[in-house]
C-alpha positions, 0 to 999 in steps of 0.5 A: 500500500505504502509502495503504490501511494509512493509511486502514484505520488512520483508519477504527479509530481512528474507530470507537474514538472512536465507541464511546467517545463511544457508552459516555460517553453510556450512562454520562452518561445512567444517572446522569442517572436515578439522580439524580433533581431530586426525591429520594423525601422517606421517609414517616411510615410508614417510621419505624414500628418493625417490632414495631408495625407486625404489630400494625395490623389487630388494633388498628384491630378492637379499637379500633373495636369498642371505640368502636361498644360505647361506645354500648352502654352509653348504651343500657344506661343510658338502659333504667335510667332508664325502668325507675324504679329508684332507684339513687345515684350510687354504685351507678353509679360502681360498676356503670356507669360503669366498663363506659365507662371499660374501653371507653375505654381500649381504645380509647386503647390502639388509638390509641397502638400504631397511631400513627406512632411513631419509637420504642418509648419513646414508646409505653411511656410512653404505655401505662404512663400508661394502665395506672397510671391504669387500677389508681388506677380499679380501686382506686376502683371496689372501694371504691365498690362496697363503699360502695353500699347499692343492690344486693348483689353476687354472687361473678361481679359481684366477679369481673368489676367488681373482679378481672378489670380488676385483671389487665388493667390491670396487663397493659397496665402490664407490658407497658409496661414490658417494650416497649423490652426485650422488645417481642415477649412486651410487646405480646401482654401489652398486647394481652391486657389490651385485649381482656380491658377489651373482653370486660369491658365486654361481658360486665358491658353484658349482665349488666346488660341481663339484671337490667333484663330481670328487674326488668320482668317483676317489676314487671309482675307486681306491679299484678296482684297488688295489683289482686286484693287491693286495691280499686280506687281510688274503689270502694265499700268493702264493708258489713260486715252487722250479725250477727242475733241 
């Protein structure tokens, strides 16, 4: 009796060993994979502020259409010259020039809200920068356009080369201002002036497309014309006959 109590005691504490060992083990081996030889290093990414990082896809389409619409006006530019119009440098800086300048900025505005910024003060700055650099071009822009002599402008050449990149640039300014206290309702202000410097640059692209279009269909009317009244060059000019008397 006294031999069986002793070895079903054995046999106990045998198992209770056992699923110590067995418990020890599942223990070592769970904190052995939680720590790993190779922590995860955070990526770039991961510092981005949230605020930022809802606006990705709206600006990689604003800032890419902003840079395809940049040849647009090379283009525009280039039909000028074969035109043969005469035009001063004023008038260029005044009605050309700045369709390129609106679709750069644009695009700089893409590039600073879709980098990795830690903050939103860098950004801030950044844009407010822009936006004041933009309102010192606008206010040259104005002054050329009153100094040209070249081509009268109409009330909507006044509107959409003076007034409208007035609102977008001091848009962009407000907005940079307002980032790091009310970044919500800043960056749809920046991202109303961007869109409004690309909806510019198109619009005064096409306005200028069309007078180009317009001079051509004059200019191809006229030679009729003074071909029908004028003689040819290297003609015989006509007698006149003496009266009879």
């Amino acid at each position: 009796m006294g031999k069986r109590w002793t070895a079903e005691r054995s046999r106990r504490h045998i198992l209770l060993e056992g699923s110590e060992l067995l418990r020890h083990g599942e223990h070592t081996a769970l904190r052995s994979r939680s720590a790993s030889p190779h922590p995860r290093i955070p990526s770039v990414t991961d510092t981005i502020p949230a605020q930022l990082a809802g606006w990705e896809s709206f600006y990689v389409i604003v800032g890419s259409s902003a840079a395809a619409l940049t040849g647009l006006q090379f283009v525009v530019i280039a039909l000028i010259n074969d035109l043969h119009t005469r035009a001063s440098g004023d008038t260029l800086d005044a009605f050309g020039t700045p369709t390129v300048v609106h679709f750069c900025v644009a695009l700089l505005t893409a590039s600073i809200l879709s980098a990795p910024w830690a903050t939103l003060h860098s950004p801030a700055i950044a844009l407010a920068v822009t936006g004041l650099a933009g309102l010192f071009y606008a206010a040259i822009v104005i002054r050329r356009a009153r100094r040209q002599q070249d081509y009268k402008p109409v009330a909507e050449d006044w509107i959409f080369h003076t007034m409208l990149p007035v609102v977008a640039y001091a848009s962009i300014t407000g907005g940079a201002m307002a980032l790091v206290s009310h970044a919500g309702g800043a960056l749809f202000a920046v991202a109303a002036g961007t869109l409004l410097l690309v909806f510019i640059g198109i619009h005064n692209a096409w306005d200028t497309v069309t007078w180009i279009t317009t001079r051509r269909s004059e200019s191809a009317e006229r030679p009729a014309d003074t071909e029908t009244n004028t003689p040819r060059k290297g003609a015989p000019a006509e007698r006149e006959e003496p009266a009879q008397t």
